[in-house]
C-alpha positions in Angstrom: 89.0 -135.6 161.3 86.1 -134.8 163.6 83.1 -133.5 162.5 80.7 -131.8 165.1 77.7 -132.7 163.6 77.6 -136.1 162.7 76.7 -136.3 159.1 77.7 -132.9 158.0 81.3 -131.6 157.2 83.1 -128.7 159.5 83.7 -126.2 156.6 80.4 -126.5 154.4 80.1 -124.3 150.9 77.9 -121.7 151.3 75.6 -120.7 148.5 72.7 -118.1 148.0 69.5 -119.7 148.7 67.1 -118.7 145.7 63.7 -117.4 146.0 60.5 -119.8 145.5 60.6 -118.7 142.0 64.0 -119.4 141.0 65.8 -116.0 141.1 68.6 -116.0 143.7 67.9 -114.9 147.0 69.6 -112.8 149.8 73.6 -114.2 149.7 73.9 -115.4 153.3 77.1 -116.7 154.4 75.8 -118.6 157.4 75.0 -122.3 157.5 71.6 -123.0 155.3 70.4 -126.2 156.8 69.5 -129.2 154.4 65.9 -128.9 154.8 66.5 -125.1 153.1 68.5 -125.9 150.5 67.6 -124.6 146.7 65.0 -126.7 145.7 64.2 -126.5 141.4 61.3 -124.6 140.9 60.2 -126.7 138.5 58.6 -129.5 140.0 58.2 -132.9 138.1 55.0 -134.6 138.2 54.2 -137.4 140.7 54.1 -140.9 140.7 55.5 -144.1 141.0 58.2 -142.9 138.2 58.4 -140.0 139.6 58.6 -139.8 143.6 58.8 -136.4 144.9 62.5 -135.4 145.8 63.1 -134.3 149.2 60.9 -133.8 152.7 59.9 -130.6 151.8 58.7 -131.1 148.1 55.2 -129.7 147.3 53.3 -131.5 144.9 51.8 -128.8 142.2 53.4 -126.7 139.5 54.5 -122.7 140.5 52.5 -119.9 139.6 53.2 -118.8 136.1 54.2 -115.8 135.5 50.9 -113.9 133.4 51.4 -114.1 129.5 51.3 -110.3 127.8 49.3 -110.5 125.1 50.6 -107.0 123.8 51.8 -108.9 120.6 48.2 -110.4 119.9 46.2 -107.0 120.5 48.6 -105.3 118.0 48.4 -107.7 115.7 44.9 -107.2 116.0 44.7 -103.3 115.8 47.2 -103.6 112.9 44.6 -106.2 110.9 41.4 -103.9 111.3 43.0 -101.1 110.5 44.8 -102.9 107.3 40.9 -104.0 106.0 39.3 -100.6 106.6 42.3 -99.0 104.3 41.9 -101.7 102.1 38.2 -101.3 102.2 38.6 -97.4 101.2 40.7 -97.6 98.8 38.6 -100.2 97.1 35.7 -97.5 97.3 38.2 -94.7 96.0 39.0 -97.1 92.6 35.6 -97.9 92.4 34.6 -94.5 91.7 37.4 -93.3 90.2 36.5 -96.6 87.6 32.8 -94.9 87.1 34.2 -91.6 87.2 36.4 -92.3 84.2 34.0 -94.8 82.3 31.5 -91.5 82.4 34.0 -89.1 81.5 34.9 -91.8 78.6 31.2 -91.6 77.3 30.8 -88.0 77.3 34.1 -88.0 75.4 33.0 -90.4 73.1 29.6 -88.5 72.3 31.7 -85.1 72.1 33.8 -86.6 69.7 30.6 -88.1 67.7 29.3 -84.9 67.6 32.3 -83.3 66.7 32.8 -85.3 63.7 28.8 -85.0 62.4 29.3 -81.3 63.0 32.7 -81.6 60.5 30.2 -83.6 57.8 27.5 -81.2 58.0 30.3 -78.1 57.5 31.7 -80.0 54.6 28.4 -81.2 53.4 27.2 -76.9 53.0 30.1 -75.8 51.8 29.8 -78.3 48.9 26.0 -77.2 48.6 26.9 -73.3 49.0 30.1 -73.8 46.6 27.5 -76.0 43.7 24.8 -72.5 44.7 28.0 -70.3 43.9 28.1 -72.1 40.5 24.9 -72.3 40.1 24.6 -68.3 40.8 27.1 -67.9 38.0 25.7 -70.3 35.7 22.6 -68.1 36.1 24.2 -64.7 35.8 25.8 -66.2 32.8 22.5 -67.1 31.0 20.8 -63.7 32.3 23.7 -61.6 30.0 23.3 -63.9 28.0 19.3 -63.3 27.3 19.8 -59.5 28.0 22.4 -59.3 24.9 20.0 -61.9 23.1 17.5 -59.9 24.1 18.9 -56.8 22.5 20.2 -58.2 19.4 16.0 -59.5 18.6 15.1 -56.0 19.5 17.2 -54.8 16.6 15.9 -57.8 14.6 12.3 -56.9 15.5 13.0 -53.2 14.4 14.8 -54.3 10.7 11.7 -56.8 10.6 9.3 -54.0 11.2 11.1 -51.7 9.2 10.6 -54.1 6.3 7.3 -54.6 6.9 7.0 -50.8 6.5 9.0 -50.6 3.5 6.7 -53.7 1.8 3.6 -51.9 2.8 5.0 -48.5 1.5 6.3 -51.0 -1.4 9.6 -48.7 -2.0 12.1 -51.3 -3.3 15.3 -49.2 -2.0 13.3 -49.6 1.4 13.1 -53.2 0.8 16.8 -53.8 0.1 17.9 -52.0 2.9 15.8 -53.8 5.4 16.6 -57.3 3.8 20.2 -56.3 4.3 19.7 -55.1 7.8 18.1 -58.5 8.6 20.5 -60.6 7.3 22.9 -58.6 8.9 21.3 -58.3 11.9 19.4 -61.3 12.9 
């Protein structure tokens, strides 16, 4: 077997040559000579334990392809806005806590007042019930002195009436009006 160019076989494979940045290229089915074929794109670095590869090696890393930094700026967007709702709803409890500790204390004095209002109500009943008592204790001895009252009227009058009959000095007098006193008074 013959080959027309020394060094290189008659029927050679033919592969897609790749872009600089590794994606594949065009497919050609021609001949790719040697000094085109795919190269890495990564490149190793160089030195004596690492030589480049190749005549047409380029010392140098590729361009990078630019990093999104979507992730990090809603991350970001997502941690502000989880402070500020933190940050409100710490205000919110904050006054709901004096809100309630007020409402607690007017409670509290409501219910103080409340129950000195109940002693005081209890306190003049008593007082108006023992002036009740006291009202009939009063009327009592007021009937009491009237009808005493009229029973030493009717003693004054057999008393007087004796008196008369001494000075009068009828004895049928006089033992009448005894017995009307002892009767009587």
């Amino acid at each position: 077997m013959t080959y027309p160019n020394p060094g290189q076989p008659e029927n050679q494979p033919h592969f897609p040559v790749p872009d600089q940045y590794g994606g594949p290229g065009p497919a050609t089915t021609a001949y790719q000579p040697v000094d085109q074929v795919f190269q890495p794109s990564a490149h190793l670095p160089a030195g004596p334990e690492f030589p480049p590869a190749g005549p047409s090696a380029t010392p140098g890393p590729a361009p990078a392809a630019p990093r999104k930094k979507t992730g990090l700026v809603v991350l970001s967007v997502l941690t502000v806005l989880f402070f500020a709702t933190a940050g409100v709803f710490g205000v919110l409890y904050s006054d709901a806590t004096g809100e309630n500790s007020r409402i607690s204390a007017q409670l509290a004095d409501k219910e103080k007042e409340l129950t000195d209002s109940g002693k005081k109500l209890k306190d003049a009943q008593d007082e108006a019930s023992k002036a009740k008592d006291a009202a009939q204790v009063a009327e009592t001895g007021r009937k009491r002195a009237e009808d005493d009252g009229a029973a030493m009227v009717k003693c004054r009058d057999a008393a007087r009436g004796l008196r008369d009959a001494i000075f009068a000095q009828d004895k049928a007098r006089i033992e009448k009006a005894l017995l009307d006193i002892v009767g009587i008074c």
